[in-house]
N, C-alpha and C positions, 0 to 999 in steps of 0.2 A: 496363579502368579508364577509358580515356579516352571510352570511350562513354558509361560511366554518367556521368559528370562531363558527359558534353553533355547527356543526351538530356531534362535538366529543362529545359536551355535552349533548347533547339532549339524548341520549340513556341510559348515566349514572343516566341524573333526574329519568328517566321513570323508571328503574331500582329501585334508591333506593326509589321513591314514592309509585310504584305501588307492589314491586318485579317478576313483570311478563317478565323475557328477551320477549316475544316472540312478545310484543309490538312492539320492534326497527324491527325486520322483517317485520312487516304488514308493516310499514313506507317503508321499504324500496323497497316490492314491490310496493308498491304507485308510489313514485321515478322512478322502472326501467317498470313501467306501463305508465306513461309519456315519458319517451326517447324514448318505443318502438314506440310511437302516435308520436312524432317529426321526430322521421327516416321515417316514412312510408307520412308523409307530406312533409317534408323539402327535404330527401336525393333520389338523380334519377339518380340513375349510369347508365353506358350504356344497353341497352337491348342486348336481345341474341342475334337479328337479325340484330344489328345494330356491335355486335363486329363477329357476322360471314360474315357481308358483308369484314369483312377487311381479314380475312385470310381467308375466303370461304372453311374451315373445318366444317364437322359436328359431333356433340358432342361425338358422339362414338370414333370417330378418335382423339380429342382431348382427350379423357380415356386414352384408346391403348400407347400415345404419352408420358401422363406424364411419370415423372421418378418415379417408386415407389420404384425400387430399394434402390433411391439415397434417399426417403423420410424414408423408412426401415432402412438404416445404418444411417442414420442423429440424426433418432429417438433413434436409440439401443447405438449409440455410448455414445450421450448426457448423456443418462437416466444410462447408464452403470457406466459411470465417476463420476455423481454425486452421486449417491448411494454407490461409492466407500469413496468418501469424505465426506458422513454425518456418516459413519459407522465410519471411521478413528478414534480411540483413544476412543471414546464412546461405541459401541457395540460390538469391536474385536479392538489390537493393531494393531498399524496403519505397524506392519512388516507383519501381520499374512494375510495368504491367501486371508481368507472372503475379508480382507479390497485389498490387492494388483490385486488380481485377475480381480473384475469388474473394476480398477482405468486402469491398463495396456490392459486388454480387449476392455474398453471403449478406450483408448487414439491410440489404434491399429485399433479400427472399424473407426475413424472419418480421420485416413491417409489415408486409403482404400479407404475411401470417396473421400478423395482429388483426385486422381490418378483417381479412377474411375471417376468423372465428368470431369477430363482434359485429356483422352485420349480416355474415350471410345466414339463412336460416336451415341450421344446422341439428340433427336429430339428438345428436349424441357428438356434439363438441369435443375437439381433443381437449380446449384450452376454454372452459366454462365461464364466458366472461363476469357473472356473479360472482365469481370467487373473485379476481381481481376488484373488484367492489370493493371487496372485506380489505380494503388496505388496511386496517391496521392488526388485523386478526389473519391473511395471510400474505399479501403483497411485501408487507415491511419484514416480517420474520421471514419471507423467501429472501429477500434481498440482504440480510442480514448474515442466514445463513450460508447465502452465496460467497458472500465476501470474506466469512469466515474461512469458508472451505478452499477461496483462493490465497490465504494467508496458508492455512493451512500446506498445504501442495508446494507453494514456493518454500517452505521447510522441506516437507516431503523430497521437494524434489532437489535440495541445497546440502541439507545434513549428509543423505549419505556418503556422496563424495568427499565431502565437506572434508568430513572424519578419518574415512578413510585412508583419503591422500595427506592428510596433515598430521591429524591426532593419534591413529592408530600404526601399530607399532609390529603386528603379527597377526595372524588369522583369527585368534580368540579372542585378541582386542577388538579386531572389526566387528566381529558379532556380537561382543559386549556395546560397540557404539550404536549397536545397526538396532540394541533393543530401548533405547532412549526414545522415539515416538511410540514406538507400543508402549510403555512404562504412563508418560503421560496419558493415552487414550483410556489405562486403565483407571487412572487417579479420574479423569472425569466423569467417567462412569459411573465411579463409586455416588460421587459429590452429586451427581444427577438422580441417584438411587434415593437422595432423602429431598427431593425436590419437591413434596407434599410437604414435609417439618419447616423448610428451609421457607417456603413461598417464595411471593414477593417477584416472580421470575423477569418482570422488565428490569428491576435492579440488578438482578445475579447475569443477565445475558448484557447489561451495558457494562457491567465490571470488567468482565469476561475478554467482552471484544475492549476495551480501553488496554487492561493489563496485555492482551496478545496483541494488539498493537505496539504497546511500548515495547515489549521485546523483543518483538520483530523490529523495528528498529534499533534496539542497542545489540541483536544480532549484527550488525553493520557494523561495531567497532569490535567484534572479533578478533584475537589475535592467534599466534602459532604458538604461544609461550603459554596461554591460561584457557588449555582444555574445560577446567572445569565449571567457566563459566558461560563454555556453550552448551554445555552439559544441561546446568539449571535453565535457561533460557530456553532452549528447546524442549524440555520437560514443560517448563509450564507453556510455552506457545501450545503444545498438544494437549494439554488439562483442557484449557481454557476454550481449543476448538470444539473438544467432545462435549462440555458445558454449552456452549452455544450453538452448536449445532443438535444436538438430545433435546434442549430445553425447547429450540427452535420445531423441531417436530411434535412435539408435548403442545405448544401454546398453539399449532396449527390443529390439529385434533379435535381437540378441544373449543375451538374459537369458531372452527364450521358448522354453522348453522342449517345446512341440507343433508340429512344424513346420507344420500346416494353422492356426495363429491367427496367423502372424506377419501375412500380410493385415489381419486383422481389429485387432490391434495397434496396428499402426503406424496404420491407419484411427484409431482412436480416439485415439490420443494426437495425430496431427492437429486431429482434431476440440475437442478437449476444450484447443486453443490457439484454436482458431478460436471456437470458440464462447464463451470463458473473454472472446477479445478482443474477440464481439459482446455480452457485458455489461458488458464495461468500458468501450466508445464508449460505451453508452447513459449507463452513471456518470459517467461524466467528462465528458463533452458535457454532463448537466444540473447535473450540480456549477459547472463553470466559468459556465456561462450564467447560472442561478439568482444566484448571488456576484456576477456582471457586473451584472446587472438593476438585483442591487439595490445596486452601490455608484455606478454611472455617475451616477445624476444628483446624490450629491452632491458626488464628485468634478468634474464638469463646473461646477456651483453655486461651488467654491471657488476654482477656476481663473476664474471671470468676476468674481467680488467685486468689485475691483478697477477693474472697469469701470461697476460703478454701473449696470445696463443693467435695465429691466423686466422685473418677474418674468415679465410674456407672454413676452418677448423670449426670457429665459433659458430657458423651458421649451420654447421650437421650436429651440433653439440642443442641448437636451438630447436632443430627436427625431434631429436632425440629427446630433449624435455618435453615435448608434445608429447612424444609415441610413449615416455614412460616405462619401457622397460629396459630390461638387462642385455636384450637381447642386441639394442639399439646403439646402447653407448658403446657395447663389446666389437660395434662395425667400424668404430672410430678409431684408428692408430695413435696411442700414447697417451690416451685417455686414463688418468691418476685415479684414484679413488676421491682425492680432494675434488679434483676438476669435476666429477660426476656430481659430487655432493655439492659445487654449488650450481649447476646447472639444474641438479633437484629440489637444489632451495626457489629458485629465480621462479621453476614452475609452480611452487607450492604458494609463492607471493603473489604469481597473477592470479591464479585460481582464486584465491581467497581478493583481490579485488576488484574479481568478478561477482563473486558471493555477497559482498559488499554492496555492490552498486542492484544488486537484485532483490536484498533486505531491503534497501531504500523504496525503489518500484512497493514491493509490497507495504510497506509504511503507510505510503497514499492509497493506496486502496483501505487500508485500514481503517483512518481518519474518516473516509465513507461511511464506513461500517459503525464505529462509533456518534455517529450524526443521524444515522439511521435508527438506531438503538433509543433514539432517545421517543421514540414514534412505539416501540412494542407493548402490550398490555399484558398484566396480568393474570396468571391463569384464571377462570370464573371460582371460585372454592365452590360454590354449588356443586361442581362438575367433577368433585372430588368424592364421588359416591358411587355405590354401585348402580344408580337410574342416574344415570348420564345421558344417556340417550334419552329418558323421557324429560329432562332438564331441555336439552337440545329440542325439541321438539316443541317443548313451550315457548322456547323463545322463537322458534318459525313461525308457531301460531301468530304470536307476538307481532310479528315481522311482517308477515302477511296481512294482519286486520292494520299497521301503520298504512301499509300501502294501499287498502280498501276506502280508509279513510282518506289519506291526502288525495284519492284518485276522487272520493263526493266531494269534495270542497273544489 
């Protein structure tokens, strides 16, 4: 705990002590020069010869087998879609080709996807359409956890600026603000640590997402005045992810019934946060920007009034709350200390009704998410033992003699 509580600040001291950024890097290969010496002591996954005793393939044959098609349209469709919705409204209007083109491109590669992994007959499936089966043991907890992880990311991607440009006040402030989502990730962690004691886990993941919903929304009445109720808000929007998203991979684990897909599982419900959270940056990022664009300069316009100053004047005064620095207003002739300050107000005002309008966006997807929630099952407590896997195994058996039988009748 007391590290994480440093380690946003530590880079700042070094920064403004030394001015050398290149400092926090040496650190930080230090750091990932340690993990690598703990994985190569601590972690012993299976050997080659120990996972080819089990399917008696050799490795050529396992190449040949994957699906690279299915990894080719996975990849193109994704990377298609999201390049369509970072461009949307910012680089081309979001009617205009550039932007439509790769968004329908992409959302037409990743149906093809589908189709193709559930009918063509494939050895080794990237996307095992049995598992999609299991709707309510993995389909609903991936969708769940999706939508978490896009609530998530539009904080991720909201707070720090957030903070920075309004609340924080100096270098050691910003890395006091900057450790407000780690702070939460660690609170749900802990809370996920007694998720044997606690049970119950469809109940603790619809709370979860209801309460990170609602504060992702009343993130949206944020102001400039009461810091520290984005402080609690953002703390717990980040409990509540790590609670739903930890719990979310626990109930998929566990809920697979083949033991050779839990890899591929928990692969995708990974993914399907990650990826859920690389289209929610691109959303939010051009929601907030877009709203900012277009409310700065008349927010800045109404902040100067008062001053009586040339509309030339005001419109390099309106440049210069974009650009945000010193260096900017200092190009202006006659520029007050007043007159900056409220040109740094007018900016700090759109920003934050950009921020605004991007808690909303993510509200609705919330309200998904809580609808979805209401579909997750509870862990099996059988499953809560050290023969889990021969638990899991009895219910395949199980599973298999259902479908022997409905196939004689």
């Amino acid at each position: 705990m007391l590290y994480t509580k440093a380690h946003a600040n530590v880079p700042r001291v070094i920064i403004k002590k030394t001015g050398n950024w290149r400092i926090c890097y040496y650190i930080m290969i230090a750091f990932q020069a340690l993990n690598l010496a703990m994985l190569c002591v601590f972690y012993h996954p299976p050997s080659w010869k120990e996972k080819r005793a089990q399917h008696g393939k050799p490795a050529m044959q396992l190449v040949r087998e994957f699906d690279w098609l299915g990894l080719f349209l996975f990849l193109a469709g994704c990377t298609l879609f999201i390049v369509g919705v970072s461009w949307g409204g910012s680089m081309a209007p979001w009617i205009s080709a550039t932007v439509l083109c790769p968004i329908i491109i992409g959302l037409l590669t990743l149906i093809g996807l589908g189709f193709y992994e559930a009918y063509y007959p494939l050895k080794a499936p990237l996307f095992p359409p049995r598992l999609f089966r299991a709707m309510r043991h993995f389909t609903v907890p991936m969708l769940v956890m999706a939508i978490g992880g896009m609530q998530y990311y539009s904080n991720a991607t909201l707070w720090p600026r957030l903070s920075q440009l309004i609340y924080a006040s100096d270098e050691i402030s910003k890395g006091l603000y900057a450790e407000v989502l780690p702070l939460g990730t660690i609170i749900g962690g802990i809370i996920v640590a007694f998720s044997k004691i606690i049970g119950h886990q469809r109940w603790v993941i619809m709370f979860a997402v209801a309460l990170q919903t609602a504060c992702v929304g009343a993130m949206s009445t944020s102001t400039m005045a009461n810091p520290a109720k984005s402080i609690v808000l953002t703390v717990i929007i980040s409990t509540c992810t790590s609670v739903n998203l930890l719990n979310g991979m626990v109930l998929v684990g566990f809920g697979i019934v083949y033991q050779e897909d839990i890899g591929t599982a928990a692969g995708l419900a990974g993914t399907s946060r990650l990826l859920a959270g690389a289209v929610a940056t691109a959303i939010f990022s051009n929601v907030t920007n877009n709203k900012y664009a277009a409310t700065l300069p008349a927010a800045v316009r109404a902040n100067l009034a008062p001053f009586n100053l040339p509309a030339a004047t005001v419109a390099r005064l309106v440049a210069a709350a974009r650009a945000n620095t010193a260096a900017a207003y200092a190009a202006i002739p006659g520029v007050t200390p007043a007159i900056r300050a409220a040109a740094s107000l007018g900016n700090k005002q759109a920003y934050l009704e950009g921020a605004h309008l991007s808690y909303l966006v993510a509200l609705a997807f919330g309200l998904c998410g809580v609808v979805a929630a209401f579909f997750i099952p509870t862990v099996d407590r059988r499953k809560y033992t050290d023969k889990t896997v021969a638990v899991q195994k009895h219910d395949r058996k199980v599973l298999e003699e259902r479908k022997l039988g409905g196939g004689g009748a």
